[in-house]
N, C-alpha and C positions, 0 to 999 in steps of 0.2 A: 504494500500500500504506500501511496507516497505521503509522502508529510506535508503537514499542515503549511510552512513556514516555507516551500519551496512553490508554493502554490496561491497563498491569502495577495500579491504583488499582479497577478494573473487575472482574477476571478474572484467577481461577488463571495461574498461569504454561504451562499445559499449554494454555490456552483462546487465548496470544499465539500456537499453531500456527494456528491457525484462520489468522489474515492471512497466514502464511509459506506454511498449503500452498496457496494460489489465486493461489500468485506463483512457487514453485519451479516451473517445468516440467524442470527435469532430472529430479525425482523419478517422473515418468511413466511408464507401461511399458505393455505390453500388458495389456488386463485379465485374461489368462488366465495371465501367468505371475504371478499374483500370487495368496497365496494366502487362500482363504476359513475362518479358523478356526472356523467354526459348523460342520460338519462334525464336526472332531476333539473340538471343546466339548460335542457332542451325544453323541458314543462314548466319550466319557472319562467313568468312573465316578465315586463322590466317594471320595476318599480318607482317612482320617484323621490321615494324617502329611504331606499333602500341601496345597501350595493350586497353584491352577495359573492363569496368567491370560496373557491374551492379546490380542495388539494387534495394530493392524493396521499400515500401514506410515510412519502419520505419529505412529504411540504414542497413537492412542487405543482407550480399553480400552473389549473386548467385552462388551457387556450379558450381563446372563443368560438362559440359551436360551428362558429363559419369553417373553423379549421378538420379537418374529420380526423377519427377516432375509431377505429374498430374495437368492439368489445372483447371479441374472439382473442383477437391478435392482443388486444390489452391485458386478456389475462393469462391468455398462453403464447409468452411472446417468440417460442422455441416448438411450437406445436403440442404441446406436451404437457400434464400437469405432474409437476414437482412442488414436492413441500417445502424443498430446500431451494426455491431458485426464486430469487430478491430480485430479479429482472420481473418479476409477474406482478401485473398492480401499480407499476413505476413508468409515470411518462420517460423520466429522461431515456430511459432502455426503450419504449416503443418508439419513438421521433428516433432515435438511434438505428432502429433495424429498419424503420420504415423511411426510407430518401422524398419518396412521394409524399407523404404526409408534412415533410420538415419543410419540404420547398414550399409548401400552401403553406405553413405557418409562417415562412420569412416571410413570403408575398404579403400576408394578412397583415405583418405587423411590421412591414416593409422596413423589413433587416437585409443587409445587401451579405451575403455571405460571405465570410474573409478564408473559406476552405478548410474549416477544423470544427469539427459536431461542437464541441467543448466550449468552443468562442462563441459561436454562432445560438447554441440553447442561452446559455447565459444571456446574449443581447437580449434577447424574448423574453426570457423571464424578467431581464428589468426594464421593458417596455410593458407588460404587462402592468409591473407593479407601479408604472409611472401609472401607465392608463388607467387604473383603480383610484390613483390620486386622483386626476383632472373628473373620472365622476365622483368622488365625493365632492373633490373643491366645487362644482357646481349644487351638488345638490344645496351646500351648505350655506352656500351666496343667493340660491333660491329663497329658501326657507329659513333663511336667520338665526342657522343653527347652534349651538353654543352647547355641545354635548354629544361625542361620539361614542356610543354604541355597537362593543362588540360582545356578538351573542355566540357562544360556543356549545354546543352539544355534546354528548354523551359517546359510551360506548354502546358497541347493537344498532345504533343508527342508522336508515335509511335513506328518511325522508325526511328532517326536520321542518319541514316550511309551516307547518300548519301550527306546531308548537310557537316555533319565532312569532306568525303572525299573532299567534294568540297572548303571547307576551306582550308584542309591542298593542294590541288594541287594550290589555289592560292597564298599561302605563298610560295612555290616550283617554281613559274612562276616570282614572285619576286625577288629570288636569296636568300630570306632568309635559304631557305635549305644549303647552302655554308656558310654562315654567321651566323646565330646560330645555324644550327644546331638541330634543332628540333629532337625528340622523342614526341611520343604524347600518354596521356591516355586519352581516351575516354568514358565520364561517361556517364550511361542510366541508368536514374534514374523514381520514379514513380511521374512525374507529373501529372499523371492521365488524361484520353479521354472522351469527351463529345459523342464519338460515330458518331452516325446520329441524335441524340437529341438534336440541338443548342439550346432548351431553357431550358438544363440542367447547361450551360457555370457557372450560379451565384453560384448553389452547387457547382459544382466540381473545382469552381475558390476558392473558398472556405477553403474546404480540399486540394486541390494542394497547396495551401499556407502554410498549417501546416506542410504538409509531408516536404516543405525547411528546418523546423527546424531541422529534424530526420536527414536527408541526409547530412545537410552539415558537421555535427558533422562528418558522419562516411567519409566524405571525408578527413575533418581534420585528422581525424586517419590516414587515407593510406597518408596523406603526412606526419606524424611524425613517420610513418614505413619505409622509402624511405630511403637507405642508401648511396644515391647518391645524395648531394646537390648542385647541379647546381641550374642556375636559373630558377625561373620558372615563366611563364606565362598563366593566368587562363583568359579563354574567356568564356563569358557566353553568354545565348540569352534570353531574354524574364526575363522567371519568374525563369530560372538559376539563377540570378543575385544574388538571396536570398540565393539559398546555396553557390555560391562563395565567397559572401562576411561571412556569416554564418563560411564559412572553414577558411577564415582569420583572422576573429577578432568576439568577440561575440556583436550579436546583441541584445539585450536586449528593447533599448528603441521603437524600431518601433513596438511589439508587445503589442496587447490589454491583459490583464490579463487576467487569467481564472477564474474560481469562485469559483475553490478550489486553493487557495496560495499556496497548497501543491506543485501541478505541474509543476507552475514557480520556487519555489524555486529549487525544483528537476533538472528540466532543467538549471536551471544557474546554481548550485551545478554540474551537470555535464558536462557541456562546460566549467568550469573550470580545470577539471580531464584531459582533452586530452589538448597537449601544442598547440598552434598558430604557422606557419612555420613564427617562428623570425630570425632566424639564416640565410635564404638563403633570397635572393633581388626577389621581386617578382612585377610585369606587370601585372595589372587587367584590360581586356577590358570587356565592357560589351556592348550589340548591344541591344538596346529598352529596358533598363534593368526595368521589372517589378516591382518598389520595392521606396518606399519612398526616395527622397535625406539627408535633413537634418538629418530623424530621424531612418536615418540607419547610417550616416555618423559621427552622435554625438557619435557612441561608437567605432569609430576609432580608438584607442587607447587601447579599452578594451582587450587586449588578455590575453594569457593565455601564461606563464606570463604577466602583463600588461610593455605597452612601454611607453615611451618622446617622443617627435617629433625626438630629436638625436638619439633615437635606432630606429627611422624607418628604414623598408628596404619594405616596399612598395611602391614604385619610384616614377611610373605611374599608376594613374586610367583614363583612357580611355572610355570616356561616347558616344556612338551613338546614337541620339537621334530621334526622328521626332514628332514636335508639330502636325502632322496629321495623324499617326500613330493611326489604327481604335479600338488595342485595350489598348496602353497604352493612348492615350488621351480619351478613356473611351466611345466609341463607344458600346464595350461588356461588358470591366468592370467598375465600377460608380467610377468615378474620389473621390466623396466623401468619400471613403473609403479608399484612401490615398494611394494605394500600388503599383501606377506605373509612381507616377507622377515624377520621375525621366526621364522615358522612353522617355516624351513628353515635358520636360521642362513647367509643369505645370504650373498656375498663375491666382490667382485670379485677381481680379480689385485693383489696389493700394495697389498691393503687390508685392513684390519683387518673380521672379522664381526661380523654385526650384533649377536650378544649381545656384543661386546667393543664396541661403538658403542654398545651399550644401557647397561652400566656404566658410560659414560663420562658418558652421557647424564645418572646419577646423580649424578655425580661431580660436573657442571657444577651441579649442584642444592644440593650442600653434603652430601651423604653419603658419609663418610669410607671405608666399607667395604662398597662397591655389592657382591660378592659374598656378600656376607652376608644381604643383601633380596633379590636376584635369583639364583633357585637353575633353574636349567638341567637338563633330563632328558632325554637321548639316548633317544628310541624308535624302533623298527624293527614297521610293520608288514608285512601280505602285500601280494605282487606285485600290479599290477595299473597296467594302460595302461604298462607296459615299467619302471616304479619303483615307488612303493608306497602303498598303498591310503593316504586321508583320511578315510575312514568314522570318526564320533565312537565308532563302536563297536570298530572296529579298532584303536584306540589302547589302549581299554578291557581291547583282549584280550590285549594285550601286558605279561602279568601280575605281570612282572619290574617293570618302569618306572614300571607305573600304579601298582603300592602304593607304588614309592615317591612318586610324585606324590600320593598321599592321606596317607602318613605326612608329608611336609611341611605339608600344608594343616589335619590334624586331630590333629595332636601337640602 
């Protein structure tokens, strides 16, 4: 693999994925539980309050549907399904094998080729990311916007559109459309589908955990391309939570090592390459958020550049919880494994819980009055598999909790 450091003088920091994913094979998965966002990109309307973008599972972002896309060849891009083969799922490997498809994308986004796949996806992908700027900057000059909105989903996910819409109409029912003002991007990212195979849920909970690391980076990016810095507010649901918080600040400690140190170091060598949004004040909710307290919260501080408690400008983290929550209390995924006992306010016996580990977590950072950042919301939704439902919309519906989860986030 090549190094980080012979390559960051060359290429976007999104383009040092390229070496990581022909080297990660945990990232692997079946090609069918993975999912194909050209589908939902083709059904999705255009909005005017809205942008909407979407990656795949190593964060690189989906051309415009002008550009074609074979699903076949997207997921079996060697003919063949392999569980071990990181090319399946990955634009950059398909515009790779396919020359036909790459010329319609330079066309489209009228990149003149300089003769090398390498140069040439990079110009695109940061053309892309330009062109995501100039529509928000419009939307925002339209609509006198003054609060951007990025909405993140879960793992299992297919379709979020109807969730998103249903969020953004209850922030609208609220009055916050009048008062902040919202814009929203809408991220569809690959947390990958168990299908009709629920007892596929421990693999693909698995690799969906890895793909956070990819994603959040490349969301970090589109927020340090954004030439409009209002404030923002990142909502996340489920096993989002890991690329939300991933896009803010880098995580480090909640990850198990891999068995080659090359690839951590790689990875934290490049989450340090793309900046942290420090400069604008940002509102983290997260709704059942999938993902360790303390020992995601211990690198709070870690960005990019790193911060003091006095250069925070991450306000509010806003945690929705439910200790009966079927799959962050670990009905589906094994509590032992550490990755959502945030979600559930986890706790052993004569232990302290994890939102009480998560303020400590603060504590150990230099913030005098962790519950004052970290605001906690008891939610109860409906029954379901013998505890209660995770649905990002069942959370939604629980109309008591959720306003106050949006009065923190948009007050």
């Amino acid at each position: 693999m090549k190094k980080l450091k012979k390559n960051l003088h060359l290429y976007c920091p999104l383009m040092v994925l390229v070496m990581l994913s022909s080297a990660v094979s945990v990232s692997a998965q079946r090609p069918d539980q993975q999912v194909f966002w050209r589908l939902v990109q083709v059904k999705n309307a255009p909005n005017q309050k809205i942008v909407r973008v979407y990656l795949d599972k190593f964060g690189y972002f989906y051309p415009d549907i002008a550009v074609p896309i074979d699903q076949h060849a997207f997921w079996l891009p060697d003919g063949h399904n392999s569980a071990t083969d990181t090319a399946s799922g990955n634009l950059y490997h398909y515009f790779k094998l396919h020359p036909v498809a790459t010329k319609a994308m330079l066309r489209f986004y009228k990149v003149n080729s300089v003769g090398k796949f390498n140069a040439d996806y990079y110009h695109v992908q940061e053309q892309l990311l330009q062109k995501i700027n100039r529509q928000l900057h419009g939307l925002i000059s339209n609509s006198h916007a003054k609060t951007i909105v990025f909405l993140i989903h879960g793992f299992n996910e297919t379709d979020p559109t109807a969730e998103y819409a249903f969020f953004e109409n209850r922030v609208s029912a609220l009055g916050y459309e009048k008062k902040a003002r919202p814009v929203y991007i809408e991220i569809f990212w690959d947390g990958l589908s168990t299908g009709n195979d629920a007892l596929s849920f421990p693999s693909v909970w698995k690799h969906a955990q890895n793909n956070t690391r990819y994603v959040g980076l490349s969301v970090r990016e589109l927020m340090r391309h954004l030439s409009d810095r209002l404030n923002f507010v990142v909502v996340t649901h489920s096993l989002g939570a890991s690329v939300g918080t991933g896009a803010l600040f880098n995580c480090t400690s909640k990850w198990r090592k891999y068995s080659d140190p090359t690839i951590d170091y790689e990875l934290d060598s490049l989450s340090r390459t793309i900046t942290t949004p420090n400069d604008v004040t940002v509102h983290l909710g997260m709704l059942a958020p999938a993902i360790p307290g303390y020992n995601t919260f211990i690198d709070f501080d870690n960005r990019s550049p790193n911060v003091i408690p006095s250069q925070n400008k991450i306000s509010i983290v806003s945690v929705g919880y439910n200790p009966n929550d079927y799959a962050t209390s670990k009905y589906v995924l094994a509590a032992v494994m550490g990755a959502t006992t945030l979600g559930c306010d986890y706790h052993f016996p004569r232990h302290p819980d994890e939102l009480d580990q998560t303020r400590r977590s603060l504590s150990i950072n230099g913030y005098p009055h962790p519950e004052k950042l970290l605001l906690p919301i008891h939610f109860q939704t409906p029954a379901k598999f013998g505890k209660q439902d995770h649905a990002f919309e069942a959370y939604m519906q629980d109309t008591l909790h959720f306003n106050m989860f949006l009065k923190a986030l948009f007050n």
